[in-house]
C-alpha positions as CSV (number, residue, x, y, z in Angstrom):
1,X,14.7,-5.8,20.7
2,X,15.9,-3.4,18.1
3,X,16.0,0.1,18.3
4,X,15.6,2.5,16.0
5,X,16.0,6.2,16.3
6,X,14.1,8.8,14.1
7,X,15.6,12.4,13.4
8,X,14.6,15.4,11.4
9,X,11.0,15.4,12.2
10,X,9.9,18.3,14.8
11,X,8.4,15.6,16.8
12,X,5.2,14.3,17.9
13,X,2.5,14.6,18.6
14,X,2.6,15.5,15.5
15,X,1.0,19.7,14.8
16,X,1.4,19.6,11.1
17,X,4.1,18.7,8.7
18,X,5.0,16.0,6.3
19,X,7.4,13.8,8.7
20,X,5.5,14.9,11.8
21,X,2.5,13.1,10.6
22,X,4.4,10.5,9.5
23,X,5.9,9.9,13.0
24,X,2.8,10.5,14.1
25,X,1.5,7.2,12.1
26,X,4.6,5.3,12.0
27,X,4.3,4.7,16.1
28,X,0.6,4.4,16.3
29,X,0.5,1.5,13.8
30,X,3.3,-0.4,15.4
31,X,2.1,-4.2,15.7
32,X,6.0,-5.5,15.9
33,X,6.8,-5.7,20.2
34,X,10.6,-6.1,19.1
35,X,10.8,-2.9,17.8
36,X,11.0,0.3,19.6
37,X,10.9,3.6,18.2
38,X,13.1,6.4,19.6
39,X,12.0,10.4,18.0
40,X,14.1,13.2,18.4
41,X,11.4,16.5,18.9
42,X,12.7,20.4,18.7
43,X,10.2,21.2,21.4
44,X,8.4,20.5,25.2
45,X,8.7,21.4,28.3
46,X,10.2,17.7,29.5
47,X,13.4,16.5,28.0
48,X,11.7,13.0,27.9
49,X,8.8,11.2,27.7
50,X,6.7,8.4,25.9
51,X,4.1,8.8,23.3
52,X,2.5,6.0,21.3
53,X,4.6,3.2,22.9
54,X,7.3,5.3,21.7
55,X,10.4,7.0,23.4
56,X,10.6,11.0,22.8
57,X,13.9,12.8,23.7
58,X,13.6,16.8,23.3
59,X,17.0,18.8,21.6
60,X,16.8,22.5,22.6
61,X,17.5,24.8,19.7
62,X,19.3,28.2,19.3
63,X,17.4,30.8,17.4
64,X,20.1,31.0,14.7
65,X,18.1,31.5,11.4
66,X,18.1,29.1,8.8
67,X,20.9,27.2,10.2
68,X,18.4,26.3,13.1
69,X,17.7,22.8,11.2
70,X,21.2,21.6,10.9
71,X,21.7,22.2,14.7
72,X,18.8,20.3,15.3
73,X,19.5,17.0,13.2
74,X,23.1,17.3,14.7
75,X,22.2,17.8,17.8
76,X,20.1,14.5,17.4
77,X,22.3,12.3,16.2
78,X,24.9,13.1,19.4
79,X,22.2,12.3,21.3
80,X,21.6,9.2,19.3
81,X,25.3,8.1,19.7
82,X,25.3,8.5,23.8
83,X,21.9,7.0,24.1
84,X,23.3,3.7,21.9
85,X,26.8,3.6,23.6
86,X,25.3,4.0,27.0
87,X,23.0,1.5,26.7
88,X,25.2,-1.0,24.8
89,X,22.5,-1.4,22.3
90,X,22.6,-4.0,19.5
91,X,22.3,-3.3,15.8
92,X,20.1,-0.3,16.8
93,X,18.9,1.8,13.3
94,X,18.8,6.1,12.9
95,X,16.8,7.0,10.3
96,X,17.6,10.7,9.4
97,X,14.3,12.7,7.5
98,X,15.6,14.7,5.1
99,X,19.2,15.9,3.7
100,X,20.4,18.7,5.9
101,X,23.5,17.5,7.4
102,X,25.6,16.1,4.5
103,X,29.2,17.7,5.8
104,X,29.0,15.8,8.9
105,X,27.5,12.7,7.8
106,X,30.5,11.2,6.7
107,X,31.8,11.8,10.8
108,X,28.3,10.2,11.6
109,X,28.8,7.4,9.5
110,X,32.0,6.5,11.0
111,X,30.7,6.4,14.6
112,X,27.3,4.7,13.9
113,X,29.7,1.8,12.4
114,X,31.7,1.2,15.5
115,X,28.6,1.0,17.5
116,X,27.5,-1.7,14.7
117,X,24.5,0.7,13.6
118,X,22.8,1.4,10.6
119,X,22.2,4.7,8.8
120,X,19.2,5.5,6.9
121,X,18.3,8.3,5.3
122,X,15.3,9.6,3.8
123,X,16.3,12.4,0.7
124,X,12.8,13.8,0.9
125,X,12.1,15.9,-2.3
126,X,13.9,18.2,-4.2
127,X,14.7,21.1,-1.3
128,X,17.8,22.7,-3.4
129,X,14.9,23.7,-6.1
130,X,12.9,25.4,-3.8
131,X,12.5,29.1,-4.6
132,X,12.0,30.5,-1.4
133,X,15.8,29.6,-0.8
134,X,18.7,31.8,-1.7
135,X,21.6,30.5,-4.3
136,X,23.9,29.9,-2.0
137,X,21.8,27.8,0.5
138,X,20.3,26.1,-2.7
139,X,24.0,25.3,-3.3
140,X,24.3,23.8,0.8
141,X,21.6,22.0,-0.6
142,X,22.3,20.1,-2.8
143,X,26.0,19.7,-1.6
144,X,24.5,17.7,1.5
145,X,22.0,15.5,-0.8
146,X,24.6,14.1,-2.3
147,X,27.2,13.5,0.9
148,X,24.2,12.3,2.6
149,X,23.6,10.1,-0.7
150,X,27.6,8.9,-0.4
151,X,27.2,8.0,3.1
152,X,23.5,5.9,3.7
153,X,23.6,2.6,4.1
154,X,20.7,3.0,2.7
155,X,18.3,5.5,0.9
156,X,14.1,5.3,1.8
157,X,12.6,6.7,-1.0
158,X,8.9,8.1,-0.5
159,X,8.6,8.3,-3.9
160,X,9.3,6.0,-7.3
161,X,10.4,9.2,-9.3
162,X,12.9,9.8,-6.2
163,X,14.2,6.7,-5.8
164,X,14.7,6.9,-10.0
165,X,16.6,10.2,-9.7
166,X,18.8,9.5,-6.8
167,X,20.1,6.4,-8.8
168,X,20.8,8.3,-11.7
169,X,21.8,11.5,-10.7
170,X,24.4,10.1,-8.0
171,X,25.2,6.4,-10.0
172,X,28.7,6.6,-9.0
173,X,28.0,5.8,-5.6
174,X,26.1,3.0,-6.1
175,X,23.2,4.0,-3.5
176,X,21.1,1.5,-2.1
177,X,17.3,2.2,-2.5
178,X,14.2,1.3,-1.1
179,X,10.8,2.6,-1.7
180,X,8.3,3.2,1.2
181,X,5.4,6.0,0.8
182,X,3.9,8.2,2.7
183,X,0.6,7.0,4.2
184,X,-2.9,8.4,4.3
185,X,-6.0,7.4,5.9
186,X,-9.8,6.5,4.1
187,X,-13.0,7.1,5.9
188,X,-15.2,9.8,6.8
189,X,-14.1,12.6,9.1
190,X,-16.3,12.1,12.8
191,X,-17.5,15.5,12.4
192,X,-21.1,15.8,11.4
193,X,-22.1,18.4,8.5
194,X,-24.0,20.2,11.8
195,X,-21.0,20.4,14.1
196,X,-20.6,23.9,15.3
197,X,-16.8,23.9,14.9
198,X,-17.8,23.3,10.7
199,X,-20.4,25.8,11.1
200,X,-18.5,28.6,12.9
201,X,-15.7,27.9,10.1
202,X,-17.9,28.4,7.2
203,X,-19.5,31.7,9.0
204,X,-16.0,32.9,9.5
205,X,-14.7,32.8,6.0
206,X,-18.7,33.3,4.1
207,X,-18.4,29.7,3.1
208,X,-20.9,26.8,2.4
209,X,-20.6,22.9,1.7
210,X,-19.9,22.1,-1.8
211,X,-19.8,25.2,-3.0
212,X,-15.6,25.7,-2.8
213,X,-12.9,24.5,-4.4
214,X,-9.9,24.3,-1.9
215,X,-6.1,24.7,-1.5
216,X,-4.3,23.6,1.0
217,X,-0.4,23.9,1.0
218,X,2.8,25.8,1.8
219,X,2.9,29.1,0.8
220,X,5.3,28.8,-1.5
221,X,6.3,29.8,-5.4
222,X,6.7,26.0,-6.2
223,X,3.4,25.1,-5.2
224,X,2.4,27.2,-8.1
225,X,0.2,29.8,-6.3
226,X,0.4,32.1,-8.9
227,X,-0.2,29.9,-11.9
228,X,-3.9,28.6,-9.4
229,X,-4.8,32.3,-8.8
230,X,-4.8,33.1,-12.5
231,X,-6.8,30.7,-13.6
232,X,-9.1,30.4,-11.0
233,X,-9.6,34.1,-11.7
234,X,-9.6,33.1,-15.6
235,X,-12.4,30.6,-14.8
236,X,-16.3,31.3,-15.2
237,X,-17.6,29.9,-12.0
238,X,-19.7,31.1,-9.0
239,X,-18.4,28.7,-6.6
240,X,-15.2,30.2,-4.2
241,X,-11.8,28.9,-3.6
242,X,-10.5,28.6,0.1
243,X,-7.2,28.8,0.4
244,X,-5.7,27.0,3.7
245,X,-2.0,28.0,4.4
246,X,0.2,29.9,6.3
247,X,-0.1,32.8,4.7
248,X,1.7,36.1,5.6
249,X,1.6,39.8,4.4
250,X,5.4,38.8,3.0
251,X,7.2,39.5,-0.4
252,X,5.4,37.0,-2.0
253,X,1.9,37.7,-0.9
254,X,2.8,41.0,-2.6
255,X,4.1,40.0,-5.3
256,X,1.2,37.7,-6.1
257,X,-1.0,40.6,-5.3
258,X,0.6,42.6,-7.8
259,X,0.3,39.6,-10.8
260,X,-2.6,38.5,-10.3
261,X,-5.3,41.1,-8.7
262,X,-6.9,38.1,-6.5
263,X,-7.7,41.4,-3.5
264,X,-10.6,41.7,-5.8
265,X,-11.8,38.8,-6.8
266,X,-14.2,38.2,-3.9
267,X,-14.9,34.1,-5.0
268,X,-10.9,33.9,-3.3
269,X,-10.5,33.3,0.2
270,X,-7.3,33.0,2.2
271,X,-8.4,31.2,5.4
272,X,-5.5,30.9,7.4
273,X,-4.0,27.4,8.9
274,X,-6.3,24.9,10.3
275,X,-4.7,22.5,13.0
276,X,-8.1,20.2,13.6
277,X,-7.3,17.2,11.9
278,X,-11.0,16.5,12.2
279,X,-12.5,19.7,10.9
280,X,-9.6,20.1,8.3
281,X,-11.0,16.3,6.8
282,X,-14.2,17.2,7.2
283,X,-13.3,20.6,5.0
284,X,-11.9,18.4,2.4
285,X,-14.9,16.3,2.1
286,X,-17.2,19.0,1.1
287,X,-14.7,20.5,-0.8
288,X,-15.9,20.9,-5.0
289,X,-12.5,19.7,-5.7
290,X,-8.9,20.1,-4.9
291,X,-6.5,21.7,-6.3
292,X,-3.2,20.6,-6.1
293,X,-0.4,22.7,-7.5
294,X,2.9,21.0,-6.2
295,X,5.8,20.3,-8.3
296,X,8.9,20.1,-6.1
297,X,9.5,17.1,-4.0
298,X,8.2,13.0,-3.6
299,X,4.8,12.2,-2.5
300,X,3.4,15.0,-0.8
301,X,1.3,14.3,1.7
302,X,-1.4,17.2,1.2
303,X,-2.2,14.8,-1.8
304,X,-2.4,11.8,-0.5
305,X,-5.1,13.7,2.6
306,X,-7.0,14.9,-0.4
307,X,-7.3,11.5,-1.9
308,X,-8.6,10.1,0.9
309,X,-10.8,12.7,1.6
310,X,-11.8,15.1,-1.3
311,X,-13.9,13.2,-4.7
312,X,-12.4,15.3,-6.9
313,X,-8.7,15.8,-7.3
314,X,-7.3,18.7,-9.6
315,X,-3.7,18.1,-9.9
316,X,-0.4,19.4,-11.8
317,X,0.8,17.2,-14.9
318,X,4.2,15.8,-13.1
319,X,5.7,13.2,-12.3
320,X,5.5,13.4,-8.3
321,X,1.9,13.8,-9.3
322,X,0.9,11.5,-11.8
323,X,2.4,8.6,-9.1
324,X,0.3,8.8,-7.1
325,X,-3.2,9.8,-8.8
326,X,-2.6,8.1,-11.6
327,X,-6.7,7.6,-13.2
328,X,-7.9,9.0,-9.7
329,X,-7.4,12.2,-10.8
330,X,-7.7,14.6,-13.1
331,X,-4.4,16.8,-14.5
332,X,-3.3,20.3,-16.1
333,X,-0.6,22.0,-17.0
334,X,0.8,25.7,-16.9
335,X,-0.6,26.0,-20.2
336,X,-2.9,29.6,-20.0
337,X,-6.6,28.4,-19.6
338,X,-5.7,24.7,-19.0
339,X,-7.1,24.5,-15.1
340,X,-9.6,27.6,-16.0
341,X,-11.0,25.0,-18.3
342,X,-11.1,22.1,-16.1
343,X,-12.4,24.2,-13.2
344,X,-15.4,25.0,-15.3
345,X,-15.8,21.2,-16.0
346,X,-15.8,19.8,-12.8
347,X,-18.1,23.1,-11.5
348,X,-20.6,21.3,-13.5
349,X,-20.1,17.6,-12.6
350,X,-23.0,15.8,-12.0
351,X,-22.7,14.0,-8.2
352,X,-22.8,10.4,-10.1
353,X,-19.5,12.1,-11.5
354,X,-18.4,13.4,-8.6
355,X,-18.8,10.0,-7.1
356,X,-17.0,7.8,-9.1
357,X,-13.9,9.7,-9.3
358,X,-14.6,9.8,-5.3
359,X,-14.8,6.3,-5.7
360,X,-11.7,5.6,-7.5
361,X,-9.5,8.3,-5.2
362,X,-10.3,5.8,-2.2
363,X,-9.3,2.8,-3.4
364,X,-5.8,4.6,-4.6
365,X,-5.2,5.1,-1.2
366,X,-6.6,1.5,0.1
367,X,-4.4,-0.1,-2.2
368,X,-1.0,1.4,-2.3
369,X,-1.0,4.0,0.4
370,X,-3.0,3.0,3.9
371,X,-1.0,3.9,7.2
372,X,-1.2,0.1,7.9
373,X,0.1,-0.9,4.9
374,X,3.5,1.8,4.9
375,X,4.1,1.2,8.5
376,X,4.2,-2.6,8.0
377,X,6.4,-1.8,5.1
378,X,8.9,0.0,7.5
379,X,8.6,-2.7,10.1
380,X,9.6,-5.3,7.4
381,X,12.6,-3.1,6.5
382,X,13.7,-2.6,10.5
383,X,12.9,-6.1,11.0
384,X,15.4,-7.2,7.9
385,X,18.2,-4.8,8.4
């Protein structure tokens, strides 16, 4: 039996979040009986218990502001290291999500070896360019992406262009690189188009099927909010745009209130958080099209749902993005007019159109992106380690 222990995530069952819905997918698709998954989860009201075949241990949290995170991976880990020495475990793996805890991990490192474990570590995206961060924690950043970079055994990149800049940017370690994706599922959502919790959603926000385009995302500057507002606003079209985040009245709500007058464009609609996985893929389905405005960070799952779910696929010209469309999407820039533009084209798309795109998003995620197929990647990699 080999244990392996996963940190950084907020737990499962998973409520939303990138990791958490990994997690969530990562232990539900486990075929390999030799394995056994240990996940660390910031809340409950037992301090263990078993989900999915798979052990849960709760770490209680102080409320101390941003700092919150680093206790909480920290936390984890000492956890991690009891848990292995008291049960004598053999060649047991911890996998830590994300780079928060860089000034210790050199510590971590050195007790993880005499206990004959492994570190992984999974550098995420790019979390030292995200606006909403100030300078200096920008600067903790990036300090413990590249300690946590020094120290891995080895690096699980969820993204090509990732796994390309760690090697470059930090050559002189030498980092060890893998590259598993995130995962997403293909088929229809088991809501029917008459299912009162659809209905009561499109009566709530003045809604109707086909006749949105759709957003759904962090509210934050890097997902280019501002930049989709415009042009949406730019864009001669009857049809709505829903946004889906956690949106609040904040600094940035105002300030995008401010450059871009969207309070009265009545086609734009911010329709708070939905936590349904059912009616949220449903939503996508009858989405127009998606618009997809990330540019910070690997393969972002948001994407990868709307693949699998939505037939048409607006996405930013990156990197990150082009990945993982690639021909199963279509693409624009920050260039004034260049989504206006495209949203007027696909407004007009004829459902053979609409279809084949459809068509061709599917298969993306068949091929190179199926829960199956990323959690037997991982199992492989456990399995070999």
């Amino acid at each position: 039996m080999r244990d392996i222990f996963i940190i950084g995530s907020k737990g499962i069952p998973a409520a939303y979040g990138g990791f958490e819905t990994f997690v969530e997918q990562l232990t539900r698709h486990k075929k390999d009986r030799k394995l056994r998954y240990h996940v660390a989860c910031i809340a409950g009201n037992r301090d263990e218990f078993e989900y999915q075949g798979a052990h849960c241990f709760v770490i209680r949290v102080p409320g101390i502001g941003p700092a919150k995170a680093v206790w909480y991976d920290m936390a984890a880990a000492f956890y991690c290291l009891r848990y292995i020495r008291a049960h004598r475990l053999k060649n047991p793996v911890v996998y830590v999500l994300a780079c928060r805890i860089g000034p210790f991990t050199g510590f971590l490192k050195k007790k993880l070896k005499k206990l004959g474990a492994t570190l992984l570590v999974n550098p995420d995206g790019h979390e030292w360019m995200r606006a909403k961060w100030s300078k200096p924690i920008r600067a903790y950043w990036k300090f413990s992406e590249r300690l946590m970079v020094k120290h891995a055994d080895l690096l699980v990149c969820d993204s090509k262009n990732m796994e390309r800049y760690i090697r470059t940017c930090y050559r002189a370690y030498k980092p060890k690189t893998v590259f598993i994706a995130y995962g997403a599922d293909v088929g229809a959502s088991s809501l029917s188009d008459t299912d009162e919790r659809l209905l009561a959603w499109y009566r709530k926000w003045g809604l109707a099927p086909g006749d949105y385009f759709l957003i759904v995302g962090r509210f934050v500057p890097e997902n280019n909010y501002e930049t989709m507002l415009l042009e949406f606003i730019r864009a001669k079209t009857g049809k709505k745009l829903a946004i889906i985040s956690n949106v609040e009245e904040n600094a940035f709500y105002k300030r995008l209130k401010e450059r871009t007058g969207f309070d009265v464009d009545p086609r734009i609609v911010f329709c708070q958080t939905v936590y349904d996985e059912r009616l949220l893929k449903k939503i996508r389905e009858n989405a127009c099209a998606y618009l997809h405005g990330h540019e910070v960070g690997g393969t972002n799952p948001s994407l990868l749902e709307a693949l699998g779910s939505t037939d048409v696929n607006l996405l930013l010209d990156v990197g990150f993005n082009r990945e993982v469309g690639m021909t199963a999407a279509l693409y624009w820039t920050k260039r004034p007019g260049s989504l206006a533009a495209l949203i007027e084209k696909v407004s007009a798309y004829s459902k053979e159109e609409r279809a084949g795109l459809g068509s061709q998003a599917k298969q993306r995620i068949l091929t190179a992106y199926s829960y199956e197929k990323i959690a037997g990647a991982y199992e492989e990699l456990f399995r070999g380690i």
